[in-house]
N, C-alpha and C positions, 0 to 999 in steps of 0.2 A: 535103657541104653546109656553110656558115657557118655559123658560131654566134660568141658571144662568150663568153667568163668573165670572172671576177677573177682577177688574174695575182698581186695582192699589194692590200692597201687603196685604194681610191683609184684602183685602176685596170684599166682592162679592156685587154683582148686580143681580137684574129681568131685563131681555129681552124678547119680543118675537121673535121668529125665524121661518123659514117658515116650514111649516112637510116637511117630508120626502116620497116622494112618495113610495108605495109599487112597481110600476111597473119598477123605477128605481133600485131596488136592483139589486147587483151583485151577481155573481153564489157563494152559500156557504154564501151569507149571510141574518137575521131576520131582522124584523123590529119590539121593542118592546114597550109597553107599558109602562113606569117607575112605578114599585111597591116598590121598596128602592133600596138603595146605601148602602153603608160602606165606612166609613172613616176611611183611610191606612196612621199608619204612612207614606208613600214614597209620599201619597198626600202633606204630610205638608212643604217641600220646595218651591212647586208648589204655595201653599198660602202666602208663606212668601216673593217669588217674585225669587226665582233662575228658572231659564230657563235653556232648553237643556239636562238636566240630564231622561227627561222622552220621549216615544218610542211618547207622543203624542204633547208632546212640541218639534218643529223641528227647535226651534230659531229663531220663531216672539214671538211676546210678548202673554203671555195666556190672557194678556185681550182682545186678540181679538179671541179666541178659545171658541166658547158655549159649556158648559159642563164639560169646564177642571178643577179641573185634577183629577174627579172620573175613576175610572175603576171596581169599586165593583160594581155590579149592579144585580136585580132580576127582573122581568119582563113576565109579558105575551106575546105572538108571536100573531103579528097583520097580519103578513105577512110574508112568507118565502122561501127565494131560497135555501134551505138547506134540503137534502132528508130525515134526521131525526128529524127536526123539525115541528110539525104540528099550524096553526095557535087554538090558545087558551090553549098551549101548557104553563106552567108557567116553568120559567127556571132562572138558576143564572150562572154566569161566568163573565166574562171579557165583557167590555166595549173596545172595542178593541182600539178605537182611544181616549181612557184617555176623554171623553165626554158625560159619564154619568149622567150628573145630568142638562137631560130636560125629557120631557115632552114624547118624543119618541125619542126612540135611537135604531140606526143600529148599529149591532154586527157580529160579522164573528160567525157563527155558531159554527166552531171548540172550540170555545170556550165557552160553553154553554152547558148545561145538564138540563136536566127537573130535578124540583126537587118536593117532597109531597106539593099537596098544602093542607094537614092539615098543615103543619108550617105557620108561618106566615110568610109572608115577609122580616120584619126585622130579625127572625132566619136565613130565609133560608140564607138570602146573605151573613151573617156569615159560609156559606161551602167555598165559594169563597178561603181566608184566611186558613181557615182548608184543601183544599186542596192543598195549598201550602205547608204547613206545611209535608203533607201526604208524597210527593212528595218525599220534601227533607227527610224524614225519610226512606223511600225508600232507599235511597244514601248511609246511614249510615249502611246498613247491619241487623245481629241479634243485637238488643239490651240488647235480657237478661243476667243480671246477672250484665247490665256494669254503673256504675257510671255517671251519665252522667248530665252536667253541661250548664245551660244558663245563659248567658253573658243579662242580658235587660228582666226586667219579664210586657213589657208591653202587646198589646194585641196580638201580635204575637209571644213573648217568654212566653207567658201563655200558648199557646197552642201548642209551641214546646213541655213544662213541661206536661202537660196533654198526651198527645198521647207518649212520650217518656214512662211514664210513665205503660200508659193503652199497650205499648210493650213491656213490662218485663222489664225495669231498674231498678236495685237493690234499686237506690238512686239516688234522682233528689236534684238538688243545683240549686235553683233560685237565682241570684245576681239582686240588683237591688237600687237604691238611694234613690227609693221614697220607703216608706213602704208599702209590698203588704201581711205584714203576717193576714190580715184578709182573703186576699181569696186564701194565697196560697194552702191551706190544700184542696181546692175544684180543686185546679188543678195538682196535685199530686206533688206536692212539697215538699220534705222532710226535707230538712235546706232552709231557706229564709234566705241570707244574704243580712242586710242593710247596701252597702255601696257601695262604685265605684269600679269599677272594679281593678283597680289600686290599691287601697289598699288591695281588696278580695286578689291578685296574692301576695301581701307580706305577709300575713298573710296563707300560704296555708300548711296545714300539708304534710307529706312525701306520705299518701295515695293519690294523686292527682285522676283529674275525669278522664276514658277513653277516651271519646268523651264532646268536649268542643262547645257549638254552641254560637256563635255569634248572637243576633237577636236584636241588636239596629240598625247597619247601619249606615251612614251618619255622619261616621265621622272614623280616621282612626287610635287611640291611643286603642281602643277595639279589635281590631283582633289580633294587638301585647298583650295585654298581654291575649286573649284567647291562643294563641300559649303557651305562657311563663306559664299557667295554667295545659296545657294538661299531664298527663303520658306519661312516654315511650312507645313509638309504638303507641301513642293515635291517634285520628282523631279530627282536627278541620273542624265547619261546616260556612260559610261566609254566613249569608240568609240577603237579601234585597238589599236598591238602593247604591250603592257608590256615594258619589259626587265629588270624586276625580280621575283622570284617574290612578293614580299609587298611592301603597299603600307601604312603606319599612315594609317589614319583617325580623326577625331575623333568617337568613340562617343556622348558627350556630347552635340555639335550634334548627330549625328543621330540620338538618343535625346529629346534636349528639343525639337528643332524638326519632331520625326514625322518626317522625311524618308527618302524610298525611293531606295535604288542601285539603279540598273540596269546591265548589261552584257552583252557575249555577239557571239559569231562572225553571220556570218552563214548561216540556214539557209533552203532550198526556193529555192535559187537558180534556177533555171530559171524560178518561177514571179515570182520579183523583177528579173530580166533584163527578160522580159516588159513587164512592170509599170514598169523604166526603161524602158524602148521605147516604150512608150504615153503618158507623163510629157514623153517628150523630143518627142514629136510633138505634144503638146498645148502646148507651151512652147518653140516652136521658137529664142526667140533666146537657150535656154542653152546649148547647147555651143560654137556658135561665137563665145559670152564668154566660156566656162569652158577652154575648150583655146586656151592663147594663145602658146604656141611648139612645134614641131614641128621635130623636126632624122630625120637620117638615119641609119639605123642604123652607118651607118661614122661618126658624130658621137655615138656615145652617150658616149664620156666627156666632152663639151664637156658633153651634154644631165643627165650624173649632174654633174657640177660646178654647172650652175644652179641645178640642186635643190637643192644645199646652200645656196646663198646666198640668205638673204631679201632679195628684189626684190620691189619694193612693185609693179611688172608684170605678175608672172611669175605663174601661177594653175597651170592644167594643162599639165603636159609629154607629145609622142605621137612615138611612135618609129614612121619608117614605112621601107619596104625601097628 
């Protein structure tokens, strides 16, 4: 069957690898069909050649991992050791070993949910993300009434702004370098600031946001000054992959200004796949604004090259067969 890897940074390769037997599944997990992927930011380390920072990179090199480093994944059930999953069954969730992008991919069922197959594929696996999102919003409590600010409006602080939004926040503050005021207004964004973060914090009037979320990652000058942004008594939110094991924060501010961290994976996936699934049906014009280019799986390095460059366009990427 196909697969892809990384052959050297930057760049993917066609392999064949051998299928996957159905009869060797382990208990709790499918055997699926590839109908699309999603390209996550936290894949794009994984392309660019850092190692070890991912649950599916365990420190050999990904050019010898098929598949890595998707984990967005949609799929039909070929096969199943999993008591909710029935084979023909179409499902999107987690690729569990970050080895999504062949041809047939085993998944731990706990993370997996059926989802409408009126979507299309490239929609559906766009829930994946949104239920992250969901998750963390969870965390944050009642949102109405509160001000509430993203640090990163790419495609996963688009959709923190969206769903903050569609949960009563008074007023959503996009921050962002590259310019997103063309699509901010379809994701509820009420100030679009173009600019670094760094700058947004020195320029910040005495109303500050409630809740300040963090949704670039992968790098560690952004959570200090979402801290240094937050209200008194506010909440900051940390969402994605760190690549550093220790991050300094300023104890201080968030000693004098009461402020609470938050962070954290996402857990009860099944029951937050769900719960994207029912969000994206009650909100139907977000995914077809939130997935805004789709290429082919024989185009995935053109599709990991977009991702790296900020295009004030470009929102969700979906890899389909």
């Amino acid at each position: 069957m196909w697969s892809y890897r990384l052959t050297a940074p930057y760049t993917f390769a066609q392999q064949d690898v051998p299928e996957p037997s159905p009869e060797a599944l382990s208990d709790g997990h499918v055997l699926l069909r590839f109908l699309a992927a999603g390209v996550c930011g936290s894949d794009l380390p994984g392309f660019r050649g850092t190692q070890g920072r991912l649950p599916g990179d365990t420190g050999c090199s990904a050019a010898d991992m098929a598949g890595f480093p998707i984990h967005e994944v949609a799929g039909e059930v070929l096969a199943s050791a999993h008591p909710d999953h029935r084979v023909g069954d179409r499902v999107v969730g987690w690729a569990s070993g970050f080895d999504g992008l062949m041809e047939r991919v085993v998944a731990d069922g706990a993370g997996l949910a059926a989802y409408d197959p009126a979507l299309s594929a490239a929609h559906a696996v766009a829930l994946q993300p949104l239920a992250c999102v969901l998750y963390a919003i969870e965390q944050l409590g009642d949102l109405a009434g509160k001000h509430v600010a993203v640090i990163g409006q790419g495609s996963i602080g688009l959709l923190f702004s969206y769903v903050a939004k569609a949960f009563g926040a008074a007023h959503v503050t996009g921050v962002d370098p590259v310019d997103r005021t063309a699509v901010a207004g379809a994701f509820g964004v009420d100030t679009a600031v173009l600019a670094t973060s760094d700058r947004w914090v020195r320029h910040l009037p005495d109303d500050r946001p409630d809740i300040v979320i963090e949704a670039v990652g992968h790098q560690v000058a952004t959570l200090g000054h979402a801290i240094e942004a937050t209200a008194f008594g506010g909440t900051v939110f940390y969402f994605g992959v760190p690549d550093d094991d220790c991050y300094p924060i300023s104890m201080r501010i968030m000693l004098r200004n009461n402020l609470t961290l938050k962070s954290g994976v996402t857990l009860e996936r099944r029951r937050v796949l769900a719960a994207a699934r029912d969000f994206a049906a009650a909100h139907p014009d977000l995914l077809p604004a939130y997935v805004t280019h789709t290429f082919a799986v024989t185009e995935v390095q053109q599709a990991f090259e977009l991702a790296c460059r900020p295009t004030p366009d470009r929102v969700k990427i979906a890899l389909v067969p």
